[in-house]
C-alpha positions in Angstrom: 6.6 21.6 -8.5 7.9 18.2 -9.5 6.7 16.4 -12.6 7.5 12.6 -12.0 6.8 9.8 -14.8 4.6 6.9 -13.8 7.1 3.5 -12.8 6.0 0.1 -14.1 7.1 -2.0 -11.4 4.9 -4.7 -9.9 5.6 -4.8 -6.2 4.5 -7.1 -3.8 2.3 -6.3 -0.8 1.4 -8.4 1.8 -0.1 -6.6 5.2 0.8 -8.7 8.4 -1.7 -6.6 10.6 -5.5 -7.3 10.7 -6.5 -4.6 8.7 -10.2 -5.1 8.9 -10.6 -5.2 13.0 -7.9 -2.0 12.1 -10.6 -0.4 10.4 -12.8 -0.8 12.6 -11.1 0.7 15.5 -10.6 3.6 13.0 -13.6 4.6 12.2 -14.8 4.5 16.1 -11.5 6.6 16.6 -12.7 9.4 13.9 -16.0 9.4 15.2 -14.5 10.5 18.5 -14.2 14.1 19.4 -15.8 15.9 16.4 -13.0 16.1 13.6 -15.2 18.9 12.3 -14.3 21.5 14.4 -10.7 20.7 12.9 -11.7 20.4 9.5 -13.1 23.7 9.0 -10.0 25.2 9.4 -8.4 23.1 6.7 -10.7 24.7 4.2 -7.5 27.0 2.2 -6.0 23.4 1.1 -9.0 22.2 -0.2 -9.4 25.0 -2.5 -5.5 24.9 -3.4 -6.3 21.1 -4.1 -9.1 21.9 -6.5 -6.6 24.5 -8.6 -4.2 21.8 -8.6 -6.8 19.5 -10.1 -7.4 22.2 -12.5 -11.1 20.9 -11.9 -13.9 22.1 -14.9 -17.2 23.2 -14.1 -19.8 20.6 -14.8 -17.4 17.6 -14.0 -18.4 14.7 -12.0 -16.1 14.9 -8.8 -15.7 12.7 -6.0 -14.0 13.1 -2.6 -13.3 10.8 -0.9 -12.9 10.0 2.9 -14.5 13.9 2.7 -14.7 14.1 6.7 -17.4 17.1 6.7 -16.6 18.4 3.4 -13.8 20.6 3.1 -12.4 19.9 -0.3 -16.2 18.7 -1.3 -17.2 22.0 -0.7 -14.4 23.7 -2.4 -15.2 21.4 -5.9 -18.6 22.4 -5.4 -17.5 26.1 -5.3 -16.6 25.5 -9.2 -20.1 24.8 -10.4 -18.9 20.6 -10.0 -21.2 17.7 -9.7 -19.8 16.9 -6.3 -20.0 13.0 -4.5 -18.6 12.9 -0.3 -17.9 9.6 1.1 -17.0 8.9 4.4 -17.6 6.3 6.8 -18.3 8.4 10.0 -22.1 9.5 9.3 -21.9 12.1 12.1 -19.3 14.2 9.5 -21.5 13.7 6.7 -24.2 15.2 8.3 -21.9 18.2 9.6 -21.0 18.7 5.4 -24.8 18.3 4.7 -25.0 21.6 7.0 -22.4 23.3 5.5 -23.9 22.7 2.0 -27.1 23.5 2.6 -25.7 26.8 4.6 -23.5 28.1 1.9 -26.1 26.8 -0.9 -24.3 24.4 -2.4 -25.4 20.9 -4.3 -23.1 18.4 -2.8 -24.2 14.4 -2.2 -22.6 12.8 0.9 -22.6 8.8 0.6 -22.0 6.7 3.7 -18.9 4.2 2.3 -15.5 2.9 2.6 -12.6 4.3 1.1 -11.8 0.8 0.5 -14.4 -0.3 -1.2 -16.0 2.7 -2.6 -19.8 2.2 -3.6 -19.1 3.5 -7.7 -18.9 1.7 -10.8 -15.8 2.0 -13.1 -14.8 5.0 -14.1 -17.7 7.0 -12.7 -16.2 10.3 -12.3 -13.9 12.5 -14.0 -11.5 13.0 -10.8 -11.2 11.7 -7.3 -9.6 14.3 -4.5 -9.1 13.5 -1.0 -8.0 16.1 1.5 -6.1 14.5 4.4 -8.6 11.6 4.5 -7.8 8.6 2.3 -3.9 8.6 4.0 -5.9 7.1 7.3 -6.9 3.9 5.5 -5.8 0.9 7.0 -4.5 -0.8 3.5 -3.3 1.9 1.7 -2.8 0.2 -2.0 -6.3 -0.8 -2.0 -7.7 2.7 -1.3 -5.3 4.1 -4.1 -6.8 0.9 -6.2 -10.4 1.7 -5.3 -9.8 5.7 -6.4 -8.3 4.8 -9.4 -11.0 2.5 -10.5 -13.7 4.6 -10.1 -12.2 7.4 -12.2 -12.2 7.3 -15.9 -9.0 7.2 -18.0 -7.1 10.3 -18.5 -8.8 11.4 -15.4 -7.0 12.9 -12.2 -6.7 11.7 -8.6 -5.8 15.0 -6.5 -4.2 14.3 -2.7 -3.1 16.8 0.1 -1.7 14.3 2.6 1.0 15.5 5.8 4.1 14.4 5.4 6.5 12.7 7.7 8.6 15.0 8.4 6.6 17.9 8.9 4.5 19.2 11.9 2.0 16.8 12.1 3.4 14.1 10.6 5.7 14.5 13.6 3.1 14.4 16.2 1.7 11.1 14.8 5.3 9.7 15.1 5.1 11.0 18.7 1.4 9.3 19.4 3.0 5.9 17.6 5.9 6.0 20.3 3.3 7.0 23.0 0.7 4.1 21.6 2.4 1.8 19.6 0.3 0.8 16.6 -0.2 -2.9 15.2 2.4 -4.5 13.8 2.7 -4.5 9.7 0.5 -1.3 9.8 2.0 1.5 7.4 2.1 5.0 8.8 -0.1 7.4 7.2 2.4 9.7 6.4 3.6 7.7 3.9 1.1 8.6 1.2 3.1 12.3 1.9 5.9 10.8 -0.4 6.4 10.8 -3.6 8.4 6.8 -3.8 5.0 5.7 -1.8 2.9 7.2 -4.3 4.4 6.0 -6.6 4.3 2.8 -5.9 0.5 2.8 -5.0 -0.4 4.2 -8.5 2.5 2.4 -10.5 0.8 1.0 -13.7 -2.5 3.2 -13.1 -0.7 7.1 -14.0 0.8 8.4 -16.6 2.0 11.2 -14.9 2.2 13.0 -11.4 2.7 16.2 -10.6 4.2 16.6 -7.0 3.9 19.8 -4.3 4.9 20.6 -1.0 2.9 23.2 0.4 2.3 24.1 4.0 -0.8 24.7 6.3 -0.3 27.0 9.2 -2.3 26.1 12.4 -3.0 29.1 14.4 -4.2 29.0 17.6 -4.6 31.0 20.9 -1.5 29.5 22.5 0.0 25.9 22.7 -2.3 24.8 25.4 -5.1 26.2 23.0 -4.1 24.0 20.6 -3.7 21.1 22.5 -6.5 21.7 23.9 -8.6 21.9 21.2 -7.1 18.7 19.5 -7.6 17.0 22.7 -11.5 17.4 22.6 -11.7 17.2 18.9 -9.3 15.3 16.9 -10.3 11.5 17.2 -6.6 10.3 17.6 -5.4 12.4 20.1 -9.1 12.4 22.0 -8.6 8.6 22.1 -5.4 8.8 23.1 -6.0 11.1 25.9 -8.5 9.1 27.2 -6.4 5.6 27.0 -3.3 7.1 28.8 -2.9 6.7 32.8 -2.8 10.4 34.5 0.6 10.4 34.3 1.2 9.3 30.8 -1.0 11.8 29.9 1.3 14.4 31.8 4.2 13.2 29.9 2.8 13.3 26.8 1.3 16.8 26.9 4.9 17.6 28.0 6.4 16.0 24.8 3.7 17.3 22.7 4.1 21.1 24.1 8.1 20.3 22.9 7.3 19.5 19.7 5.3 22.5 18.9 7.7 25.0 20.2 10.1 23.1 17.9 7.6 24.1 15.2 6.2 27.4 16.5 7.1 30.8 14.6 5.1 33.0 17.0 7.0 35.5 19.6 4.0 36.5 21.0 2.7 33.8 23.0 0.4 32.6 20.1 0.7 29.3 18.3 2.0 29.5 14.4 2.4 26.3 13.5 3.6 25.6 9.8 3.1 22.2 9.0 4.4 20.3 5.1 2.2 18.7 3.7 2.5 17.0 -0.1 -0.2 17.8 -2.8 0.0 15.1 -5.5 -1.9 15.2 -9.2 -2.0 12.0 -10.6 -3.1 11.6 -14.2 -4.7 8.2 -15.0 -3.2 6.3 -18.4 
């Protein structure tokens, strides 16, 4: 683990893509597919995130860009007063079921990561699990987390990073699909220089981590497969890309995860980096 001391620079952002109509075509894209099916099996991170956290039972936690509530859930686990926003209703309403199943007091709020729907300093700590990375203008989100959280709270992140396995596969659906210009790769928030710059003059302190998920599937074609009828980016994808497109990009895609693939047996082990990030607020 890497303990990094907040920088006090003041850098200068300005976004040549349309990051509004860039939204938009986001949240249609997550709503694709059923992210879901994914995100349940993402459920060990969110429980690492919460250690990280070093959440406290009775604490007023929000997670944000939740999907269906894998990290929600995980807060909620430790007797937190747990808040899920998301803009994609249909997710909300798949963590409402998983609440309700496993008996747990979670609130899901329809919202923008940008322009979350709390007053200052509402909550104790802010966690996002692979979520808040996707927004379109990423100092805002950081902004908009680190408002709503009270001094000497914490902002917890799990976000891929670019080098690893999936972090890797969005580089290959950029060169595939070619996103707007000025747009900043989501795999950015998986370093530490980024994230440092997004919370510079809001931390104090962070405390950095990279960890790995392992996907494990039936085979590769299982898991493209699945993350063709699932996971909104490559669902969209799939169904943008001429028959032959498609061809070669199932080919490239199949490369990549034998690249990545520990398995011997036929089965797909994919490790894949991501980084898990603590940031205390001054």
């Amino acid at each position: 683990m890497t303990t990094v001391s907040a920088k006090h620079n003041s850098p200068a952002l300005a976004p040549v893509a349309d990051l509004a109509a860039i939204k938009t075509r986001q949240q249609a894209t997550w709503a694709a597919g059923d992210y879901a099916v994914i995100g349940t099996t993402l459920t060990i991170v969110g429980e690492s995130l919460c250690e990280a956290v070093d959440l406290r039972a009775g604490q007023n936690v929000l997670d944000v860009a939740c999907g269906n509530g894998a990290a929600s859930l995980a807060a909620a686990r430790r007797y937190c007063k747990v808040t899920g926003v998301d803009y994609v209703r249909s997710l909300l309403d798949r963590g409402e079921e998983r609440a309700q199943a496993e008996r747990l007091d979670v609130v899901f709020v329809e919202g923008d990561a940008e322009a979350l729907p709390f007053i200052d300093g509402q909550f104790d700590a802010a966690i996002s699990q692979f979520g808040i990375m996707f927004t379109p203008d990423h100092a805002r989100a950081a902004g908009e987390m680190a408002r709503v959280v009270r001094r000497g709270g914490k902002i917890g992140l799990a976000s891929w990073t670019p080098d690893g396995f999936i972090g890797q596969v969005f580089a290959l659906v950029g060169r595939t699909s070619p996103p707007p210009a000025g747009l900043k790769p989501p795999p950015l928030w998986g370093t530490v220089p980024h994230c440092e710059e997004l919370f510079d003059g809001a931390a104090r302190s962070m405390q950095a981590e990279h960890r790995e998920f392992v996907f494990r599937y039936q085979s590769p074609a299982h898991f493209i497969d699945v993350f063709r009828r699932y996971y909104g980016p490559i669902h969209k994808l799939y169904a943008a890309l001429s028959e032959e497109k498609a061809a070669t990009f199932t080919a490239e895609l199949t490369d990549l995860i034998g690249r990545f693939n520990r398995a011997d047996d036929g089965t797909a082990v994919i490790p894949s980096k991501y980084l898990q990030l603590v940031v205390t607020l001054a």
